[in-house]
C-alpha positions in Angstrom: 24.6 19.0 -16.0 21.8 19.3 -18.7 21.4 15.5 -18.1 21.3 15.6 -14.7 18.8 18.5 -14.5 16.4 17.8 -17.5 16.0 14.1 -15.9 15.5 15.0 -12.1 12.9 17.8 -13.4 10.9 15.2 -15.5 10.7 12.3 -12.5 10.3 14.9 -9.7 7.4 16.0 -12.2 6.2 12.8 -12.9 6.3 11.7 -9.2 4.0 14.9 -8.1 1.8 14.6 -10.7 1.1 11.2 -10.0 0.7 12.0 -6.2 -1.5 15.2 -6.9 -3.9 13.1 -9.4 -4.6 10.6 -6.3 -5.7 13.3 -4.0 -7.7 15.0 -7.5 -9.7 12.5 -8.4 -10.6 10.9 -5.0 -12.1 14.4 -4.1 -13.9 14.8 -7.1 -15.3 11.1 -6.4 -16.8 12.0 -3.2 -18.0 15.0 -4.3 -15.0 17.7 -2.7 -14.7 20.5 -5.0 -11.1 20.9 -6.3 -9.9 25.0 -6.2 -6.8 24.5 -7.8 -4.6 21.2 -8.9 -1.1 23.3 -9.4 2.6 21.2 -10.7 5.2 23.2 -8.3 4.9 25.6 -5.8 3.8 29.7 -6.2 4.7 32.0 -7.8 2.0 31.5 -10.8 3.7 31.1 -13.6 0.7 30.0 -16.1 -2.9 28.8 -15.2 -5.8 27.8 -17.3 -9.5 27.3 -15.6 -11.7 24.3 -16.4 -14.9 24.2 -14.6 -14.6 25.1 -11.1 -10.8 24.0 -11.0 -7.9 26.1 -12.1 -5.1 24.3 -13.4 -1.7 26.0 -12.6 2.2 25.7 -13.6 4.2 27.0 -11.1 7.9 28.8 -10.7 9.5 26.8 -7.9 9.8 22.8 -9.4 9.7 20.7 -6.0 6.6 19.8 -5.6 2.9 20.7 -6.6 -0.4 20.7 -4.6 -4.5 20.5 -4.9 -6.3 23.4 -3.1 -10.0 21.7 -1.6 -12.4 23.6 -0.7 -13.0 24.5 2.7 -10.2 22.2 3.9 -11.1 23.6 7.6 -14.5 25.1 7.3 -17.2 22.5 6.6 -19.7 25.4 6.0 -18.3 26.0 2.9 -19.9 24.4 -0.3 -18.3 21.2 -1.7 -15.8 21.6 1.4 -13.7 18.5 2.2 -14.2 19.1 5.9 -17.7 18.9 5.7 -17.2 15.1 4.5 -17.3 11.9 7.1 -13.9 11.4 8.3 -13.7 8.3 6.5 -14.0 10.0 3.1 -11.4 12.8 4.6 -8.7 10.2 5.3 -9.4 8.9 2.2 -9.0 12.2 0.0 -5.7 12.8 2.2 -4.5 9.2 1.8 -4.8 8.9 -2.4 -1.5 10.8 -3.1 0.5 8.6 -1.1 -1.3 5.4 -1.9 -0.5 6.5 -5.9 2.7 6.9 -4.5 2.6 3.7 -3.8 1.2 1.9 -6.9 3.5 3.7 -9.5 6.3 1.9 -9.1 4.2 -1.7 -9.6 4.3 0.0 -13.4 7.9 1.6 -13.6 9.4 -1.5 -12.3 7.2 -3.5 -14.9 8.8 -1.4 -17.7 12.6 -1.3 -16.3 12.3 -5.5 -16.8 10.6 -5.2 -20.1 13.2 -2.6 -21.4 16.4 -4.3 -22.5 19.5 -3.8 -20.0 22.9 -4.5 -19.5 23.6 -6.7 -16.2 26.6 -8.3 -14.9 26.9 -12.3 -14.2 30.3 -13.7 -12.6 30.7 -16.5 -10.2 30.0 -15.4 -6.5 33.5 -16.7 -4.7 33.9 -16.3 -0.8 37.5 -14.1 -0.5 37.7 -14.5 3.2 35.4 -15.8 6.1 34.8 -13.8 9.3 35.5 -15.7 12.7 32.8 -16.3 15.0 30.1 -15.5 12.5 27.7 -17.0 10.7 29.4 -18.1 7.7 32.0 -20.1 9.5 29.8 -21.2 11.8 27.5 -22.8 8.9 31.0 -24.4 7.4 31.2 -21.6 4.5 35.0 -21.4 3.4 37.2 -19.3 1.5 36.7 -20.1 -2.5 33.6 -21.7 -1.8 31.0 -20.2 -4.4 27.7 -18.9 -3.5 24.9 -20.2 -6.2 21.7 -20.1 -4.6 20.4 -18.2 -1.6 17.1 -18.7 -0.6 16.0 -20.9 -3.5 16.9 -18.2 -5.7 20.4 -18.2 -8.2 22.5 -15.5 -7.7 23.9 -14.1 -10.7 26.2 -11.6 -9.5 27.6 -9.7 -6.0 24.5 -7.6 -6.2 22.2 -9.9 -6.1 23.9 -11.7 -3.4 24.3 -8.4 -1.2 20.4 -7.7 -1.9 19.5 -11.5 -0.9 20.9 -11.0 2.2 19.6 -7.8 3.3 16.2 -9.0 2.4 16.1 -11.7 5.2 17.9 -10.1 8.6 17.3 -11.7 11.4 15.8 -14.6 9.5 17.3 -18.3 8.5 17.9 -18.5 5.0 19.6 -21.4 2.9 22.6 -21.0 0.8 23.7 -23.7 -1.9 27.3 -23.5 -2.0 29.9 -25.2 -4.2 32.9 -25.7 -2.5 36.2 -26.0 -3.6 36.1 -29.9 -4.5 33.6 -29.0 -6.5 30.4 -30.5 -4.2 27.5 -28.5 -3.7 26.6 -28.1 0.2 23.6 -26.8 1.1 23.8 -24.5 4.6 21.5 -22.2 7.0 22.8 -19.0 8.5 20.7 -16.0 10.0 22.2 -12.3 8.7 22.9 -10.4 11.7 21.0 -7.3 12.6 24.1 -5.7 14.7 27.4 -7.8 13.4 30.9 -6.4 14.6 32.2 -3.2 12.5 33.7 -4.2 9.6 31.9 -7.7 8.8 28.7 -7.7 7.4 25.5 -9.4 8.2 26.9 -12.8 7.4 30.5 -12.1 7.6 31.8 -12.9 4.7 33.9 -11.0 1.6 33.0 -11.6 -1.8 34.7 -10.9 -5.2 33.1 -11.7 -8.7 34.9 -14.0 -11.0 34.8 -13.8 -14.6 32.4 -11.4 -14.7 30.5 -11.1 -18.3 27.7 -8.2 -19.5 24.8 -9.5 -20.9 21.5 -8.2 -22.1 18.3 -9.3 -20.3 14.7 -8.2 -20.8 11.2 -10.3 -19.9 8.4 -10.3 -22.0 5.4 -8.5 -20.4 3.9 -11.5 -18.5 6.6 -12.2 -16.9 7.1 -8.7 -16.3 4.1 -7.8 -14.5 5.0 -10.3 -11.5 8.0 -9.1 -11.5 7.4 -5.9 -11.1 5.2 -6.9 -8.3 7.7 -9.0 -6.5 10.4 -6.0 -7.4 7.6 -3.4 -5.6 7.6 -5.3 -2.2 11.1 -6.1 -1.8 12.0 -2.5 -2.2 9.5 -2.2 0.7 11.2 -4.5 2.6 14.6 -3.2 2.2 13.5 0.9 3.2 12.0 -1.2 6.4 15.4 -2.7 7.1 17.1 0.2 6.4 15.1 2.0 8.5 16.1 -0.9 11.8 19.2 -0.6 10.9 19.6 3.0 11.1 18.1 3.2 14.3 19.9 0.6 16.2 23.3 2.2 14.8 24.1 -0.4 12.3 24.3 1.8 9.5 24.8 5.7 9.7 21.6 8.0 9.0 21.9 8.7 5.4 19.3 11.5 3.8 19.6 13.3 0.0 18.0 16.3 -0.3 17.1 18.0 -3.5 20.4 18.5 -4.8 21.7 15.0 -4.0 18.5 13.5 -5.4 19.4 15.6 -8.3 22.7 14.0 -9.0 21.7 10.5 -8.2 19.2 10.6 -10.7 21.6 12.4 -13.1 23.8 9.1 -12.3 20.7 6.6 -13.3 19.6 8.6 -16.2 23.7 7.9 -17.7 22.9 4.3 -16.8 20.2 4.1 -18.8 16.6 4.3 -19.2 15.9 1.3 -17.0 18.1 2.6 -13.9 16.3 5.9 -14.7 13.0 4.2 -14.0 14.1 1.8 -10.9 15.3 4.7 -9.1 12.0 7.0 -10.0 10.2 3.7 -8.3 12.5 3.9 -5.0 12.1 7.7 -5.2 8.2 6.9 -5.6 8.1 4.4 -2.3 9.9 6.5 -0.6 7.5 9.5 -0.7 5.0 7.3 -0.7 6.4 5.9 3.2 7.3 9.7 4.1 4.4 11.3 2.9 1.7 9.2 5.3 3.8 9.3 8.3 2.1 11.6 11.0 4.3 15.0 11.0 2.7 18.4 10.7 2.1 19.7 7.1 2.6 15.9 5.3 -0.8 13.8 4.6 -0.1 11.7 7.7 -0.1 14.8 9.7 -3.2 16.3 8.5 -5.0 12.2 9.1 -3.3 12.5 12.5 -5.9 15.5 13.4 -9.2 13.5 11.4 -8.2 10.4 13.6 -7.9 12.6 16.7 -11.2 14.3 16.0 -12.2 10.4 16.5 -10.6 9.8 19.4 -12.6 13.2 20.4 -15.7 11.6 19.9 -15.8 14.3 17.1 -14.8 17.0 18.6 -12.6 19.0 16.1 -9.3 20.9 16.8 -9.7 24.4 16.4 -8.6 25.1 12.3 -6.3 27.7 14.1 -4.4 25.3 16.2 -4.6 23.1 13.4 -3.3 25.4 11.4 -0.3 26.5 13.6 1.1 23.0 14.0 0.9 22.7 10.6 2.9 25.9 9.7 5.4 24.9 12.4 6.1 22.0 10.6 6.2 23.0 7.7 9.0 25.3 8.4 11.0 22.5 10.2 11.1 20.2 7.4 12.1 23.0 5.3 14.9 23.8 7.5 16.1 20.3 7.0 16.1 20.2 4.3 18.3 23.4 3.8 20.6 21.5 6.4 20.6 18.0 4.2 21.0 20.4 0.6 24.3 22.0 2.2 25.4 18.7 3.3 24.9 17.2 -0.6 26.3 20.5 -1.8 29.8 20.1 0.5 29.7 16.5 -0.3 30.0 16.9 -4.3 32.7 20.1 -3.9 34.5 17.6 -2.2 34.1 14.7 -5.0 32.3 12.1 -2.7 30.0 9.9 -4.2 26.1 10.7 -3.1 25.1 6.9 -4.2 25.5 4.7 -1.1 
């Protein structure tokens, strides 16, 4: 429990802080005088001023903030709405795009870190009729070693291969149970029949071995990069997938987020950090999406001033739509917490 707690506090911290100092230093580079840069939400629990900006610890842990000045009035001094809307969008844009870089570096780290991974033989159990697989001439004890030029090392890697290309022709090398090596196109299915797969095919890992792995920084780096954007990639398809009814809506709220990073941090430091870097795209994604009271929202209103030909929503409106929303996403996640809550009382496993 002290695990679990200690390690969601320090990434949910690390995650803020990261976001916050986007937003921070942005508005201090266009000149947008920063009130307040605060870790958490009010009650104060300890604040120190430095020049014009007070720097504040706060008591409730989920998230933080940086108070602009004059964030509605542009008659106020150093106010951000008295900037062009370019430099607006921009100020409201930095957390999230800092959201987005982070994980370029935690990813970096997780390969450079030494870890334990598992390689086995990939071996086809069984082969779906009608679907791609057997359709391509895959059969049952044929072993999967390349997919998309790339080796596959283990059932993970395999399962991640695929869901990177749906909807797209990818090659497999197989060796089949003569022992030739057959190379074969199939395309992973977007909507395949319940109990399939994209491809269609069951898998089992034969004599699987641990072994340690780590890259030395310059390979690393790349990595990392590569590591970034297929993460991307896979929230995207997760995303089609969920609503075309492939896969069920699945959401973690604080408490589930909690225990699956209570589950990495057991794993070890490298898990720790992959799963801060999903947590980090995620908010990243979520964060610039155009709902009331997230970045996205409040860019929404600057790029409808445009549209306006400059003609500004009243800051009351503004404001209202704002609140509302803000008190809707709080709602679900109440809704999402109790669902994580009954989920662990009843033992079920909060890692998909």
């Amino acid at each position: 429990m002290l695990l679990t707690t200690g390690a969601f506090l320090l990434m949910l911290a690390l995650l803020v802080i990261v976001h916050e100092l986007g937003h921070f230093f942005t508005a201090r580079a266009f000149g947008v005088k920063v009130e307040e840069f605060g870790v958490g939400f009010p009650p104060r629990l300890f604040s120190v001023k430095r020049g014009d900006t007070r720097y504040s610890l706060n008591a409730i842990p989920l998230g933080g903030f940086v108070k602009l000045a004059g964030e509605e009035n542009p008659g106020v001094p150093g106010s951000l709405a008295g900037k062009p809307r370019r430099v607006r969008v921009l100020v409201l844009a930095a957390g999230a795009l800092m959201n987005a870089i982070l994980p370029v570096l935690l990813f970096t780290v997780a390969f450079v870190l030494p870890r334990d991974i598992v390689v086995s033989q990939v071996m086809i159990e069984k082969v779906a009729p009608d679907s791609p697989a057997a359709a391509a001439g895959i059969r049952e004890g044929d072993v999967i070693l390349q997919v998309a030029g790339e080796p596959i090392r283990n059932t993970g890697e395999l399962s991640r291969a695929i869901e990177l290309n749906r909807g797209k022709e990818i090659t497999l090398v197989v060796r089949q149970s003569d022992s030739s090596v057959a190379t074969v196109n199939v395309i992973p299915r977007w909507q395949p029949p319940p109990g399939q797969g994209a491809v269609g095919i069951n898998i089992k890992a034969v004599n699987p071995e641990i072994v340690k792995e780590s890259y030395p920084l310059w390979q690393a780096i790349p990595l990392g990069f590569e590591e970034c954007v297929q993460t991307y990639v896979l929230f995207k398809n997760a995303i089609i997938s969920m609503v075309i009814g492939t896969t069920p809506v699945a959401l973690a709220g604080p408490v589930g987020i909690a225990e699956i990073t209570g589950e990495a941090a057991r794993a070890g430091i490298s898990p720790l950090l992959e799963f801060a870097a999903f947590l980090s795209i995620n908010l990243a994604i979520v964060n610039i999406l155009p709902l009331p009271a997230l970045d996205g929202g409040r860019i929404a209103f600057v790029v409808l001033e445009w549209l306006r030909r400059g003609r500004r929503v009243s800051p009351r409106v503004e404001g209202i739509v704002h609140l509302i929303g803000f008190a809707m996403l709080m709602a679900l996640m109440l809704a999402i917490t109790y669902q994580d809550i009954i989920r662990i009382a009843r033992g079920e496993s909060l890692i998909p």
